[in-house]
mmJSON file of the N, C-alpha and C atoms, coordinates in Angstrom:
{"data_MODEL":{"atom_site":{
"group_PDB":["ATOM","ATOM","ATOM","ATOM","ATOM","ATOM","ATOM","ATOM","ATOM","ATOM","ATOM","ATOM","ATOM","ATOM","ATOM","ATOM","ATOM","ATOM","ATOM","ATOM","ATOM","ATOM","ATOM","ATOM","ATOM","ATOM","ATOM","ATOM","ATOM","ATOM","ATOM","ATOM","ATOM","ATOM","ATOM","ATOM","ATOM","ATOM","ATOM","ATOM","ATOM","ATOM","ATOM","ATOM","ATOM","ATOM","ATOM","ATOM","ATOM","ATOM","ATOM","ATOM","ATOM","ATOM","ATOM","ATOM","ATOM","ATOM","ATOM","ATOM","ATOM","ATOM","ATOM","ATOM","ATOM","ATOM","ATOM","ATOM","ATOM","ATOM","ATOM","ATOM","ATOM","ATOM","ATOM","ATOM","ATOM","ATOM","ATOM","ATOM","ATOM","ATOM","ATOM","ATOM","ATOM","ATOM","ATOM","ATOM","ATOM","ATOM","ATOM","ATOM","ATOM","ATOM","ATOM","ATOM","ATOM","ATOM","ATOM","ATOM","ATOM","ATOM","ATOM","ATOM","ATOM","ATOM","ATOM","ATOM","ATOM","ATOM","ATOM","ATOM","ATOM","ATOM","ATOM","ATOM","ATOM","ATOM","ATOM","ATOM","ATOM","ATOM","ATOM","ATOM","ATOM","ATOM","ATOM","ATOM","ATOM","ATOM","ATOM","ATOM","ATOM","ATOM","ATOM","ATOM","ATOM","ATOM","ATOM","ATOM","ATOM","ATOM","ATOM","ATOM","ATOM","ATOM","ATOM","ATOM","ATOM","ATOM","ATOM","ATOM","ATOM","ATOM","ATOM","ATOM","ATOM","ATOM","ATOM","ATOM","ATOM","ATOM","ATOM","ATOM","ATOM","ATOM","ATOM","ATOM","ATOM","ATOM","ATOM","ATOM","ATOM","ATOM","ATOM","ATOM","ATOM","ATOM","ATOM","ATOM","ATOM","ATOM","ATOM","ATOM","ATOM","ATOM","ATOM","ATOM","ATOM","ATOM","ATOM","ATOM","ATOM","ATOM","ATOM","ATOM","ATOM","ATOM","ATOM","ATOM","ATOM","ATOM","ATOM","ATOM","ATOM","ATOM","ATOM","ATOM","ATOM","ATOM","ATOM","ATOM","ATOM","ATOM","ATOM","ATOM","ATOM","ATOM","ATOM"],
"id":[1,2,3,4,5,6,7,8,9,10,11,12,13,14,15,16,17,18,19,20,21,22,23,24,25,26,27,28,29,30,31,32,33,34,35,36,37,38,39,40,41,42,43,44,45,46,47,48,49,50,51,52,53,54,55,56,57,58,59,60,61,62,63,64,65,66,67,68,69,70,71,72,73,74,75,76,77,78,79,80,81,82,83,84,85,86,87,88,89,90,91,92,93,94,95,96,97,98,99,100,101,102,103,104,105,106,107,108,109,110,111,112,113,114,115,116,117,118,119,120,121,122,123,124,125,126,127,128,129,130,131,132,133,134,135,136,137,138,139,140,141,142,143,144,145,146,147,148,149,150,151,152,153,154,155,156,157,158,159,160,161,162,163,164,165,166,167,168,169,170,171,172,173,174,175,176,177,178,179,180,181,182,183,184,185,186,187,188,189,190,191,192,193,194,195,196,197,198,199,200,201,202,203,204,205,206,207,208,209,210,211,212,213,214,215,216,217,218,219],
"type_symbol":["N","C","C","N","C","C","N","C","C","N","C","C","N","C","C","N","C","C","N","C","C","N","C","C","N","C","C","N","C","C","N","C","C","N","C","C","N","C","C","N","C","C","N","C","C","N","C","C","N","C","C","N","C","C","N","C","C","N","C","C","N","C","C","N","C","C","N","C","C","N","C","C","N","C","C","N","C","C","N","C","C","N","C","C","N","C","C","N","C","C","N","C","C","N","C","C","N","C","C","N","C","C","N","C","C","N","C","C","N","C","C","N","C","C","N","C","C","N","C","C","N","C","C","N","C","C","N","C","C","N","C","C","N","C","C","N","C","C","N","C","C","N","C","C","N","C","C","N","C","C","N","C","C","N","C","C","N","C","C","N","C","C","N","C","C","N","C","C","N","C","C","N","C","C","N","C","C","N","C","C","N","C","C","N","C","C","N","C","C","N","C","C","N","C","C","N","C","C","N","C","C","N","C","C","N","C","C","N","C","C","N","C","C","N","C","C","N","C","C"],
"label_atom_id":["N","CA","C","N","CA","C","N","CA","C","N","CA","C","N","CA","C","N","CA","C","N","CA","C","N","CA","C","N","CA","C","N","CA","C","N","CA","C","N","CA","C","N","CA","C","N","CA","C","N","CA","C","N","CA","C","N","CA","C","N","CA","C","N","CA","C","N","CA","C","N","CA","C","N","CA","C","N","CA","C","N","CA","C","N","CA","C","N","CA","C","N","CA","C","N","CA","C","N","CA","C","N","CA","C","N","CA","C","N","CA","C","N","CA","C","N","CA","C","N","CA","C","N","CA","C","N","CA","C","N","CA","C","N","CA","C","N","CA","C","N","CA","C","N","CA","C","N","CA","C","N","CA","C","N","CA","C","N","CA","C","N","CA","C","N","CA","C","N","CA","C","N","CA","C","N","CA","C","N","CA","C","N","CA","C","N","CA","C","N","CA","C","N","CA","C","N","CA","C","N","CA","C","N","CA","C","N","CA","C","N","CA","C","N","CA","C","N","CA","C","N","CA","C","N","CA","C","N","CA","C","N","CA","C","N","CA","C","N","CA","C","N","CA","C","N","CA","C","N","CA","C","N","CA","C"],
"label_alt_id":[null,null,null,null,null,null,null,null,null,null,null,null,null,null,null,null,null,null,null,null,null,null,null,null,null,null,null,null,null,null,null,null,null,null,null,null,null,null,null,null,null,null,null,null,null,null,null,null,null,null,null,null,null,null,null,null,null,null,null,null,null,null,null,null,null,null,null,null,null,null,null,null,null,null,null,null,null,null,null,null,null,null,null,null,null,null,null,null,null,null,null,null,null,null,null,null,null,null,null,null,null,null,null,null,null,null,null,null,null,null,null,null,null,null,null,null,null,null,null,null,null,null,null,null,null,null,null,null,null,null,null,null,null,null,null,null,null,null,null,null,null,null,null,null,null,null,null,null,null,null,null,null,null,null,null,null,null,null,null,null,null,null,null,null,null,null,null,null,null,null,null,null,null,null,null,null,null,null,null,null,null,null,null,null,null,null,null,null,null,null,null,null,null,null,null,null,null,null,null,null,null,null,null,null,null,null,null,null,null,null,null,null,null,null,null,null,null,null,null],
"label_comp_id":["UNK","UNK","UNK","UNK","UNK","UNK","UNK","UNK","UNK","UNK","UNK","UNK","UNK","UNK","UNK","UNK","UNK","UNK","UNK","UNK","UNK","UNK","UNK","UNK","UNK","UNK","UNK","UNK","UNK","UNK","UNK","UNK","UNK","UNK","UNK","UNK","UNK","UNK","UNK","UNK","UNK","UNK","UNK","UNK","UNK","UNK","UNK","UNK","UNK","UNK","UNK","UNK","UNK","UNK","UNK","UNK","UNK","UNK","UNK","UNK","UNK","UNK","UNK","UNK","UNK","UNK","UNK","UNK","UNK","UNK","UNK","UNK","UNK","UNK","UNK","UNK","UNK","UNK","UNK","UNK","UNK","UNK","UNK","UNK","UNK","UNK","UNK","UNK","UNK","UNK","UNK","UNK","UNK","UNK","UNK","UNK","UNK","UNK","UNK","UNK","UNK","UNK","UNK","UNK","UNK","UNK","UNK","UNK","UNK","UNK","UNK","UNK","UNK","UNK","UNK","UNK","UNK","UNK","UNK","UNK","UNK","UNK","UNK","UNK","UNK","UNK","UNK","UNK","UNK","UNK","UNK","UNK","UNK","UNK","UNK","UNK","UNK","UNK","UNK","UNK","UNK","UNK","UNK","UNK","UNK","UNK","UNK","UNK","UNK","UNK","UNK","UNK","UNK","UNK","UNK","UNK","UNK","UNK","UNK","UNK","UNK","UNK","UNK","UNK","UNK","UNK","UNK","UNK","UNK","UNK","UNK","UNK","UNK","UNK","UNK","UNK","UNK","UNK","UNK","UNK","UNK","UNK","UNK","UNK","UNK","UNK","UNK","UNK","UNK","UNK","UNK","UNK","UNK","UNK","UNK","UNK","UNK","UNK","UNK","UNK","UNK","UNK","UNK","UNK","UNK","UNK","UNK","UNK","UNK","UNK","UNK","UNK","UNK","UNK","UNK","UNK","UNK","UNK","UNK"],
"label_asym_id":["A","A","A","A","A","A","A","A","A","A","A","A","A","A","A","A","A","A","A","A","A","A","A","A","A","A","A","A","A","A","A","A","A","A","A","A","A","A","A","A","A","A","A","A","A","A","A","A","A","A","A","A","A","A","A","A","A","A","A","A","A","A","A","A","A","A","A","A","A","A","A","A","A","A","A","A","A","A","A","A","A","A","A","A","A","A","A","A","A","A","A","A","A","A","A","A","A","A","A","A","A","A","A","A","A","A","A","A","A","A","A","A","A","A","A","A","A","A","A","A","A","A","A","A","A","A","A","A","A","A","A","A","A","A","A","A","A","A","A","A","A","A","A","A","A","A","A","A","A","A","A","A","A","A","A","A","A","A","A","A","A","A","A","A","A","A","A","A","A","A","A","A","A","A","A","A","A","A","A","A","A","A","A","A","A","A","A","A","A","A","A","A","A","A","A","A","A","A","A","A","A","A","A","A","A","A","A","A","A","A","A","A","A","A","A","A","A","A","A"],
"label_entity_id":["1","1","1","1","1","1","1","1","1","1","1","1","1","1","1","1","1","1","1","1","1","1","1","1","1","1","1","1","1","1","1","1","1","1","1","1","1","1","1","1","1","1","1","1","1","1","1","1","1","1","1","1","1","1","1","1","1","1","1","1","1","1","1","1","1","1","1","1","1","1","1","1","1","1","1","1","1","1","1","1","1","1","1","1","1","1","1","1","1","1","1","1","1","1","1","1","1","1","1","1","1","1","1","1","1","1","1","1","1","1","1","1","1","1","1","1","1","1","1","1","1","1","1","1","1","1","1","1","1","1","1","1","1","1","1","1","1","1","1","1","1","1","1","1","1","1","1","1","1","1","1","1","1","1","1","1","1","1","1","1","1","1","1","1","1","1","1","1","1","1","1","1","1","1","1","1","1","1","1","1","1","1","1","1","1","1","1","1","1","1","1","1","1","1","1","1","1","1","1","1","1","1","1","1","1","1","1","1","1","1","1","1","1","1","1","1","1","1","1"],
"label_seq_id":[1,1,1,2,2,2,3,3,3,4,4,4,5,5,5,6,6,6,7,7,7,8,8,8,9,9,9,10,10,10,11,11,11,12,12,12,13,13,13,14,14,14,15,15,15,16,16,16,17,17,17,18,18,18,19,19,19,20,20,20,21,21,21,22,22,22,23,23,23,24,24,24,25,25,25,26,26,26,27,27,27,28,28,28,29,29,29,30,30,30,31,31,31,32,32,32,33,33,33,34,34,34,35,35,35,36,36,36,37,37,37,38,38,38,39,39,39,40,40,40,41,41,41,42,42,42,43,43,43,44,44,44,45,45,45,46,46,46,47,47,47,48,48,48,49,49,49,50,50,50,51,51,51,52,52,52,53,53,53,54,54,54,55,55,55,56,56,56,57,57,57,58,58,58,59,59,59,60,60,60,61,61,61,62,62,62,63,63,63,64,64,64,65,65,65,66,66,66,67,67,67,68,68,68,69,69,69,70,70,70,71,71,71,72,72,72,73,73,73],
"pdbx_PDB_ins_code":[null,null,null,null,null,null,null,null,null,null,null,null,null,null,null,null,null,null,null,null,null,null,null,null,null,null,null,null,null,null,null,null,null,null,null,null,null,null,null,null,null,null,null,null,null,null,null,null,null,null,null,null,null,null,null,null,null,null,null,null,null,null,null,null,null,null,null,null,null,null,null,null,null,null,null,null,null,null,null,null,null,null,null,null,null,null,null,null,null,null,null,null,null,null,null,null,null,null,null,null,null,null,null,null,null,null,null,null,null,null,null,null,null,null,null,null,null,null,null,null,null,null,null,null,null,null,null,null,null,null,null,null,null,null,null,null,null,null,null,null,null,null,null,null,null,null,null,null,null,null,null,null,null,null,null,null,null,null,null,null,null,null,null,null,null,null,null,null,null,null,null,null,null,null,null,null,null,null,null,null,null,null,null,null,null,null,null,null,null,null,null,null,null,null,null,null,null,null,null,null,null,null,null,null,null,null,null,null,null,null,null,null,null,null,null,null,null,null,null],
"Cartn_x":[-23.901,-24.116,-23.64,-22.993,-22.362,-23.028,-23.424,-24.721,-23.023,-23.147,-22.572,-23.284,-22.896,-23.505,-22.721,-23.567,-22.58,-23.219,-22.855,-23.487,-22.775,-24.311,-23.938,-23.922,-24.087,-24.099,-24.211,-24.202,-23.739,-24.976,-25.507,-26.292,-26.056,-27.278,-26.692,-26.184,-25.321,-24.888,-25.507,-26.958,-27.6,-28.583,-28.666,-28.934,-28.658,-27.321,-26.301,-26.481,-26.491,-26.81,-28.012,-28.799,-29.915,-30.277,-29.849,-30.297,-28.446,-27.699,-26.399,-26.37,-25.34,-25.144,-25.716,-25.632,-26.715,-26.153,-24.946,-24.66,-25.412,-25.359,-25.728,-27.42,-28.044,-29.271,-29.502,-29.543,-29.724,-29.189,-28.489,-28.054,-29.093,-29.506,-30.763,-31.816,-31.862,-32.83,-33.799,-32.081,-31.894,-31.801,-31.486,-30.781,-31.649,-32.997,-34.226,-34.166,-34.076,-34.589,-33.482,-32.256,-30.696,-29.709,-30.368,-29.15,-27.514,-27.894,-26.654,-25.738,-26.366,-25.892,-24.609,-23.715,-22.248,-22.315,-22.105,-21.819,-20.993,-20.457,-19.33,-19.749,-19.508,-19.885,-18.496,-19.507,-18.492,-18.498,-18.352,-18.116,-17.9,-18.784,-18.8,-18.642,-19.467,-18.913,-17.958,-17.234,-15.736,-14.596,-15.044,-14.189,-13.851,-14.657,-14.598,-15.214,-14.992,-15.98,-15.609,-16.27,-16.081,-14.783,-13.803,-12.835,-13.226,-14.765,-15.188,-16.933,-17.711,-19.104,-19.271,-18.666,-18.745,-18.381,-17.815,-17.115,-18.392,-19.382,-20.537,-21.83,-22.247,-23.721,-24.709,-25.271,-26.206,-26.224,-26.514,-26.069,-27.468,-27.119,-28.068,-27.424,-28.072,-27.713,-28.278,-27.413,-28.477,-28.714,-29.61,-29.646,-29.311,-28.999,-28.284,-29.034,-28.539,-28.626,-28.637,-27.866,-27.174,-28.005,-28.242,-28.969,-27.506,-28.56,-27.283,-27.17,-27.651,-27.445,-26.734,-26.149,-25.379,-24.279,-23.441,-22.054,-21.096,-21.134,-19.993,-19.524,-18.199,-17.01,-17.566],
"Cartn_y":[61.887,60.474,60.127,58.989,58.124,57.257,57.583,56.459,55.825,54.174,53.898,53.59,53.858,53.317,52.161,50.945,49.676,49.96,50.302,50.507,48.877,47.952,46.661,46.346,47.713,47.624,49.062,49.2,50.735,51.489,51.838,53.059,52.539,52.724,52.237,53.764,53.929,54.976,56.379,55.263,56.526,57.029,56.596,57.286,58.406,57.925,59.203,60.133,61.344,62.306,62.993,61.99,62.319,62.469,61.214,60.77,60.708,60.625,60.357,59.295,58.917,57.499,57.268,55.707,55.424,55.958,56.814,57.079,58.507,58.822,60.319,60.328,58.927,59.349,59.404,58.368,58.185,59.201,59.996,61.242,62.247,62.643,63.256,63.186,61.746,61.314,61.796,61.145,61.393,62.455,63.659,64.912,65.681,66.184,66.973,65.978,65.025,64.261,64.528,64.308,64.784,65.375,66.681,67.985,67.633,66.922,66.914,65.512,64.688,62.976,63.438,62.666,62.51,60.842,61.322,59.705,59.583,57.941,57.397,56.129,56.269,55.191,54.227,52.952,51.175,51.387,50.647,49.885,48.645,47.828,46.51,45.751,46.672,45.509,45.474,46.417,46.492,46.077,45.387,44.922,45.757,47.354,47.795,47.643,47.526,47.079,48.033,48.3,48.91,48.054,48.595,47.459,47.053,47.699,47.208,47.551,46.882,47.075,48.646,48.856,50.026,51.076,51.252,52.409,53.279,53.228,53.987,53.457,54.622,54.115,53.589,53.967,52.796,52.432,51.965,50.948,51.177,51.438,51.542,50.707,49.513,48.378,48.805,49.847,49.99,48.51,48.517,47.297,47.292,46.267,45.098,44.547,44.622,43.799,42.065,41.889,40.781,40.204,38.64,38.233,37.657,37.397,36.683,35.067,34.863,33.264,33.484,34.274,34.404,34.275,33.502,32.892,33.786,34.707,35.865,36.035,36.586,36.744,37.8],
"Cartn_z":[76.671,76.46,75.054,74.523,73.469,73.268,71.808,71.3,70.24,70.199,69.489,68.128,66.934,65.575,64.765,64.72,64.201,63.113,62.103,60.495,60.352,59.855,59.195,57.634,57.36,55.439,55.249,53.697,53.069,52.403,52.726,51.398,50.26,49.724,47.982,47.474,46.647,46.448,45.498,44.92,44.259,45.401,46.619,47.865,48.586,48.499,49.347,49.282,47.795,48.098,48.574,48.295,49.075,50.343,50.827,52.224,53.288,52.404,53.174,53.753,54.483,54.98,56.399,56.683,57.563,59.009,59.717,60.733,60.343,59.216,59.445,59.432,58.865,58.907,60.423,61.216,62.672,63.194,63.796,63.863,63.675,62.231,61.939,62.445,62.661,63.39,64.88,65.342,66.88,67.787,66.797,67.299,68.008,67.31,67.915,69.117,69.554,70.725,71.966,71.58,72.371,71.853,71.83,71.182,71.747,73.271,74.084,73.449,72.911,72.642,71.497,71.68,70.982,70.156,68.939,67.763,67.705,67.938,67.075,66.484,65.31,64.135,64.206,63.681,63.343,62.394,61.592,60.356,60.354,60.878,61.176,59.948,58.898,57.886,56.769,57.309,57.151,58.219,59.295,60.444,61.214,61.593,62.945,63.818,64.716,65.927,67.11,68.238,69.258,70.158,70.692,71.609,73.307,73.523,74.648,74.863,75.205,75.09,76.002,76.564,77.649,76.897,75.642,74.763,74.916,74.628,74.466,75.331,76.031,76.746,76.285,74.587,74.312,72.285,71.911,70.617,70.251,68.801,67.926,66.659,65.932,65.067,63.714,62.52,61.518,60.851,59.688,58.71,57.579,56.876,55.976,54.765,53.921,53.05,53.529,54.03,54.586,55.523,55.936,56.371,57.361,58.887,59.811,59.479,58.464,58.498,56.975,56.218,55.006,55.452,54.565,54.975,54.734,55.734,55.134,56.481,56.14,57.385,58.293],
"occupancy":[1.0,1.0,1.0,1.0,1.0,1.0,1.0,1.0,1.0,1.0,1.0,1.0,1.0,1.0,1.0,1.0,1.0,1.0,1.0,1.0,1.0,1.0,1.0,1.0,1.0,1.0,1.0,1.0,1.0,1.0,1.0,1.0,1.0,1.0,1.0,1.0,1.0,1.0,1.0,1.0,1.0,1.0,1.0,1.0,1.0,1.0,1.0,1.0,1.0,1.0,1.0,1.0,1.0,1.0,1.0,1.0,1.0,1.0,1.0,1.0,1.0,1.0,1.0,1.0,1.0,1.0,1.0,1.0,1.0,1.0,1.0,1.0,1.0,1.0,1.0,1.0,1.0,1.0,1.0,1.0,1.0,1.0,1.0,1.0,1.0,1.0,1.0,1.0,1.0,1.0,1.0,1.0,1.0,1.0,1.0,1.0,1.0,1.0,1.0,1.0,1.0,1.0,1.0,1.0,1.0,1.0,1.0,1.0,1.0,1.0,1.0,1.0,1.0,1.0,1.0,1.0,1.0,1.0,1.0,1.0,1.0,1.0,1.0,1.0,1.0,1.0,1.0,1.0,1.0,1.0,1.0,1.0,1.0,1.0,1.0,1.0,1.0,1.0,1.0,1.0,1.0,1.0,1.0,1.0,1.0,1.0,1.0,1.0,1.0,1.0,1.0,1.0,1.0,1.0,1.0,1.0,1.0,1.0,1.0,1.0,1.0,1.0,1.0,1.0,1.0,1.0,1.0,1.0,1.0,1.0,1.0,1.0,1.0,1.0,1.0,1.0,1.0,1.0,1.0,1.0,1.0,1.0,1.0,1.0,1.0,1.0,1.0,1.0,1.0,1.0,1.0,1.0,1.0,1.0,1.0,1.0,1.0,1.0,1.0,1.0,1.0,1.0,1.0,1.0,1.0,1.0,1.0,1.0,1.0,1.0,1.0,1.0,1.0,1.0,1.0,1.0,1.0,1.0,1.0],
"B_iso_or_equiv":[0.0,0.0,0.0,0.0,0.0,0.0,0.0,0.0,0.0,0.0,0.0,0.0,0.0,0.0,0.0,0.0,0.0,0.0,0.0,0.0,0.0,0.0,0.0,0.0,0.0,0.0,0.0,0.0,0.0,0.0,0.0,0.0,0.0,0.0,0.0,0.0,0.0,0.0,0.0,0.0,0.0,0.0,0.0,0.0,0.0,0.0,0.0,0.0,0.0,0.0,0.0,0.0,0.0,0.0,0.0,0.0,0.0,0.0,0.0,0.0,0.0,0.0,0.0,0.0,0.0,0.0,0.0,0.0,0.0,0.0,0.0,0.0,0.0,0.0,0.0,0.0,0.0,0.0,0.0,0.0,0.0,0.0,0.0,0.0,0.0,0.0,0.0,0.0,0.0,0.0,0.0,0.0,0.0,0.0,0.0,0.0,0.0,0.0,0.0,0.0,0.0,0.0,0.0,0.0,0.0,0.0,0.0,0.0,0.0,0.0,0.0,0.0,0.0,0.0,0.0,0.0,0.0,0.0,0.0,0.0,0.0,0.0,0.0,0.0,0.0,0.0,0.0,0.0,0.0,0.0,0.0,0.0,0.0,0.0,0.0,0.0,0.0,0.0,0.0,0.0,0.0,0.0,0.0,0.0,0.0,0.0,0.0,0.0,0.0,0.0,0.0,0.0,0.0,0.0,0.0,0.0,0.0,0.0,0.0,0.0,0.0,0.0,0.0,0.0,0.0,0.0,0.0,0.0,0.0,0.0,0.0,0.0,0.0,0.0,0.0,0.0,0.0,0.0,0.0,0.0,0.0,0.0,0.0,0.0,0.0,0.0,0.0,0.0,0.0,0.0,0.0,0.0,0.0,0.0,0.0,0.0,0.0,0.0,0.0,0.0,0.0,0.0,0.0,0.0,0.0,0.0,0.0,0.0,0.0,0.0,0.0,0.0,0.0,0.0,0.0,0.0,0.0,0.0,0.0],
"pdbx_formal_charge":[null,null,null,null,null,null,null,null,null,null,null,null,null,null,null,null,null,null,null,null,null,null,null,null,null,null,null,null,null,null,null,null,null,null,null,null,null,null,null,null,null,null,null,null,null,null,null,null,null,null,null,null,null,null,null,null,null,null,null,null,null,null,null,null,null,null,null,null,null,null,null,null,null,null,null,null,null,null,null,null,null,null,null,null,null,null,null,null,null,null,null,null,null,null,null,null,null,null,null,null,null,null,null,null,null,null,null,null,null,null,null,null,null,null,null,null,null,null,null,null,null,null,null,null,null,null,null,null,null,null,null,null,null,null,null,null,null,null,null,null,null,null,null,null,null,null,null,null,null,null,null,null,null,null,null,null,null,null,null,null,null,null,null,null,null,null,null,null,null,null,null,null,null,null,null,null,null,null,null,null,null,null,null,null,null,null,null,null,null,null,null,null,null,null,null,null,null,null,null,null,null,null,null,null,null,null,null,null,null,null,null,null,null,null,null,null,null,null,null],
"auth_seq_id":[1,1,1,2,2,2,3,3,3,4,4,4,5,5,5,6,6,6,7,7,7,8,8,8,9,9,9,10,10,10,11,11,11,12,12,12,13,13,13,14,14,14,15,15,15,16,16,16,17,17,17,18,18,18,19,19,19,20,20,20,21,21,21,22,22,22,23,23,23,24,24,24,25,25,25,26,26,26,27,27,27,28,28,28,29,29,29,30,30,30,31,31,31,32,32,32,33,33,33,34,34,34,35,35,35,36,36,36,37,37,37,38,38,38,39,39,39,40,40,40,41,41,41,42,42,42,43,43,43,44,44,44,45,45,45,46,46,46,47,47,47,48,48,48,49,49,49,50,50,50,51,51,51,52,52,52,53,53,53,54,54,54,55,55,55,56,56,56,57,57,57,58,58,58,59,59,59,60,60,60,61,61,61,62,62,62,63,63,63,64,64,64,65,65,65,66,66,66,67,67,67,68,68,68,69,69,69,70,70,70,71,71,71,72,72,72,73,73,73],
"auth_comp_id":["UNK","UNK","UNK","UNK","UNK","UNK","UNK","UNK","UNK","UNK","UNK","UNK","UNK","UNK","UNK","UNK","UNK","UNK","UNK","UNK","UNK","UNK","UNK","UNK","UNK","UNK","UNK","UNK","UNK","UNK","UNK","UNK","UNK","UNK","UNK","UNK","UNK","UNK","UNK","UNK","UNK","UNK","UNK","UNK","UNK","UNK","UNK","UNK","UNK","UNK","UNK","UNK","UNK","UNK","UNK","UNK","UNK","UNK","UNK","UNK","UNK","UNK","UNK","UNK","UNK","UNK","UNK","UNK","UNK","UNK","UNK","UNK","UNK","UNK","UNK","UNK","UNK","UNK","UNK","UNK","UNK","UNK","UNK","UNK","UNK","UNK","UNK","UNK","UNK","UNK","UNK","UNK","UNK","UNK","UNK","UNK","UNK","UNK","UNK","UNK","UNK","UNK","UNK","UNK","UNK","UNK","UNK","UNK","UNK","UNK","UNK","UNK","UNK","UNK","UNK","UNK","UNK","UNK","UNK","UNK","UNK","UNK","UNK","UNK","UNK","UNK","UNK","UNK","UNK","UNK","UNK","UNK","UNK","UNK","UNK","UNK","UNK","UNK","UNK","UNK","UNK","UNK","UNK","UNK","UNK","UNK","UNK","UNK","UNK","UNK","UNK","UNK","UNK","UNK","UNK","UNK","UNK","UNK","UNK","UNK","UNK","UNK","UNK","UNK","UNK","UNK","UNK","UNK","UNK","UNK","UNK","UNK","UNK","UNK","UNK","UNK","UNK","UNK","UNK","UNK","UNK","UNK","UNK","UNK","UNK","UNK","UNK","UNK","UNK","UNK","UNK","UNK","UNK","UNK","UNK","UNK","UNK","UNK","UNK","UNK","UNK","UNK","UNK","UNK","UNK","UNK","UNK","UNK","UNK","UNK","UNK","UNK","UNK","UNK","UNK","UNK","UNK","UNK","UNK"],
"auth_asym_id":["A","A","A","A","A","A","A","A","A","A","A","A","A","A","A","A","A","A","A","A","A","A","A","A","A","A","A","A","A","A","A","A","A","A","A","A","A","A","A","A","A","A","A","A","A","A","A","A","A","A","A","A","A","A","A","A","A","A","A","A","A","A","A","A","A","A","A","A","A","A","A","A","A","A","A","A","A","A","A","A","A","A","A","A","A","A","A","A","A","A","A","A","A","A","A","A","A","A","A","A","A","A","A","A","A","A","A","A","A","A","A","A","A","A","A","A","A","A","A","A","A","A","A","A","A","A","A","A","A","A","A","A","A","A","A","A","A","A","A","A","A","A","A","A","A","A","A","A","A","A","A","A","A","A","A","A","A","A","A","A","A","A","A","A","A","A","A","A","A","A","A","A","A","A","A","A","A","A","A","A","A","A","A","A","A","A","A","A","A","A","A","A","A","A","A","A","A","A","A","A","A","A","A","A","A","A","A","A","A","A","A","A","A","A","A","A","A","A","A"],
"auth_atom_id":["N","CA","C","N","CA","C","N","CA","C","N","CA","C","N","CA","C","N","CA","C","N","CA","C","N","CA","C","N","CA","C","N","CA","C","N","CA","C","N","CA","C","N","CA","C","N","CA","C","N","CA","C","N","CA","C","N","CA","C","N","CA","C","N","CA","C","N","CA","C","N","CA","C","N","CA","C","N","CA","C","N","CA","C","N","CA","C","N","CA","C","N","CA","C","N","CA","C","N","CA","C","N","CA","C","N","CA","C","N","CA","C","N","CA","C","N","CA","C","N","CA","C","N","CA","C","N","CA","C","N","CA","C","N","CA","C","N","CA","C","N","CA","C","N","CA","C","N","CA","C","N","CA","C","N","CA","C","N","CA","C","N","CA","C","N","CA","C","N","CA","C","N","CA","C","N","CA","C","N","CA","C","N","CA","C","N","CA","C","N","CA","C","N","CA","C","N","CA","C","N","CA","C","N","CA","C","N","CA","C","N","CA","C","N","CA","C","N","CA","C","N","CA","C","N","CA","C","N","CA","C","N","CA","C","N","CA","C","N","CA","C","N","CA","C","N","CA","C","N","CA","C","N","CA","C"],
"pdbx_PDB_model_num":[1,1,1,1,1,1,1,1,1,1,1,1,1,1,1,1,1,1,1,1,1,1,1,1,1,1,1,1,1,1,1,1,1,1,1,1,1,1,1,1,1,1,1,1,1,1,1,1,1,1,1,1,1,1,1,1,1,1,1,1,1,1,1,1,1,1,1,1,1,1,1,1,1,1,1,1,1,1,1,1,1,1,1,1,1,1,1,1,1,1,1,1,1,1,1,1,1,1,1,1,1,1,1,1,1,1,1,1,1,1,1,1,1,1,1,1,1,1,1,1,1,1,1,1,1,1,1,1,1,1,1,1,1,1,1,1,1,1,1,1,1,1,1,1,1,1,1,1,1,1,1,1,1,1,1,1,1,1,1,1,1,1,1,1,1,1,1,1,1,1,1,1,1,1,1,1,1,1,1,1,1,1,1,1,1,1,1,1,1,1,1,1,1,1,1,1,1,1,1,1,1,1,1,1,1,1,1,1,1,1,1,1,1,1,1,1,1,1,1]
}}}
């Protein structure tokens, strides 16, 4: 099974080495639960997006700085 990851913002960077970025935390997360599950990470807020809702069986939305009503592209 293909969990998709839309990462909507970044780790602050005095994070990272700690905790790493937010596809890898979820991953960490997730893994004890489905040894068998396969990731592929977005970068939504860098303008990747999946090219069809069906790419992956189920979506996991990390969070943002960013609010959905902030006027950003």
């Amino acid at each position: 099974m293909r969990i998709g990851i839309l990462a909507t913002g970044q780790v602050p960077d005095t994070l990272i080495p700690a905790h790493g970025k937010y596809s890898a935390m979820f991953e960490a997360l997730l893994g004890p639960a489905g040894p068998e599950l396969d990731y592929r990470s977005y970068l939504v807020e860098g303008g990747e997006f999946p090219d069809a809702p069906d790419e992956c069986d189920g979506w996991l939305i990390t969070g943002s700085r960013h609010g959905v009503y902030d006027d950003l592209p």
